[in-house]
N, C-alpha and C positions, 0 to 999 in steps of 0.2 A: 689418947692415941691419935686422934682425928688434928691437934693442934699438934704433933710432930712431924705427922703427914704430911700438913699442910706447909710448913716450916721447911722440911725437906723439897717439896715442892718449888717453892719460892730460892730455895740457894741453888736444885737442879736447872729453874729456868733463867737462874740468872747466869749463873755457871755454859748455860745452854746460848745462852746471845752472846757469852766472852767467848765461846768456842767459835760461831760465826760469825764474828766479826772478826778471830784468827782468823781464819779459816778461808773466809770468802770476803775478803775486801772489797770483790769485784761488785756484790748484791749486797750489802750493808754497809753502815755506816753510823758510831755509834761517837755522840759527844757526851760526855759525862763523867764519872765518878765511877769507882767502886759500887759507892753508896745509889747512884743511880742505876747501876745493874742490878742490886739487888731491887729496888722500886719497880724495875720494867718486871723482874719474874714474879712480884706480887701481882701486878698488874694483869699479868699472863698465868697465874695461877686462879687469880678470882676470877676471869673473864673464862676459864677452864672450867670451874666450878657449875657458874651461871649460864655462861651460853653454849656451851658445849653440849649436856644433857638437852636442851632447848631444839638444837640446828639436830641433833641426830634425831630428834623426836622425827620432827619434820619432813627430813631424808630418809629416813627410814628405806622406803621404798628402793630410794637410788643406791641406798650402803650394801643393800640384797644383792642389786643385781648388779653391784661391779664385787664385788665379795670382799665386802671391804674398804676398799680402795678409793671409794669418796670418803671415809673419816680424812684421809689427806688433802682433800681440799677444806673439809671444816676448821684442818689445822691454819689451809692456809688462810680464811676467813679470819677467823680468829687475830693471826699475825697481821692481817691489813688493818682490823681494828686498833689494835694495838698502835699500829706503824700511823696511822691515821691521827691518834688522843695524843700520842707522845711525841717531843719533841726532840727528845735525843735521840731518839731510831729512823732511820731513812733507809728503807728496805725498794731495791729497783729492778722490776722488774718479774713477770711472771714465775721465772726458773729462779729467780732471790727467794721466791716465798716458798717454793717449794723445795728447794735445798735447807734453807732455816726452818722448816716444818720437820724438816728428817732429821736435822743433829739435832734438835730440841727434844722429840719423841727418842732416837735412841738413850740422850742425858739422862733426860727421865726416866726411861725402862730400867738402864741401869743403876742410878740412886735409889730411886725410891722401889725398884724389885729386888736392891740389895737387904731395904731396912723391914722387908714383907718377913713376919712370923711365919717359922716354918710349923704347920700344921702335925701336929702327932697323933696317932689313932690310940685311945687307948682303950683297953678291954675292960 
């Protein structure tokens, strides 16, 4: 189950940077392939995995008191990273990262909250 997950993962966040780069021409810009979209959403799937649980350790504090609403900048942490390692992404601009932070999390929500077992109670 864990390697569907993560599979799903990897074609939401690829799926997720071809959306903005429709999308928002204005804050992305991507050179590549197919085959390199899906390479960036592995990249952004592992880098989800590993530094994600890490940075919210961390913040903790700050995720409390905005209710939430700093995990979006971890997202946008995250995408700098990313935009930083990889060559085909050039993401501009403060409001770049945090538009591509929101259609990448909604992609997500919706792939992979599509492929979630629904739970049944049984007596």
């Amino acid at each position: 189950m864990f390697l569907i997950k993560f599979i799903l993962r990897i074609i939401a966040n690829g799926l997720g940077v071809f959306a903005a780069v429709y999308f928002l021409p204005q804050y992305i810009s991507f050179t590549g392939s197919w085959i390199d979209y899906l390479i960036v959403g592995a990249i952004l799937a592992i880098a989800n995995m590993i530094a994600r649980p890490i940075l919210k350790i961390v913040s903790a504090p700050l995720i409390i008191i905005t209710l939430g609403l700093f995990l979006v900048v971890i997202n946008m942490i995250i995408l700098f990273g990313v935009d930083y390692f990889v060559e085909q992404v050039n993401i501009n601009g403060f409001m770049g990262y945090f538009w591509i932070s929101i259609i990448l999390a909604i992609i997500n929500a919706i792939i992979v909250g599509a492929a979630k077992k629904k739970k049944t109670f049984t007596e």
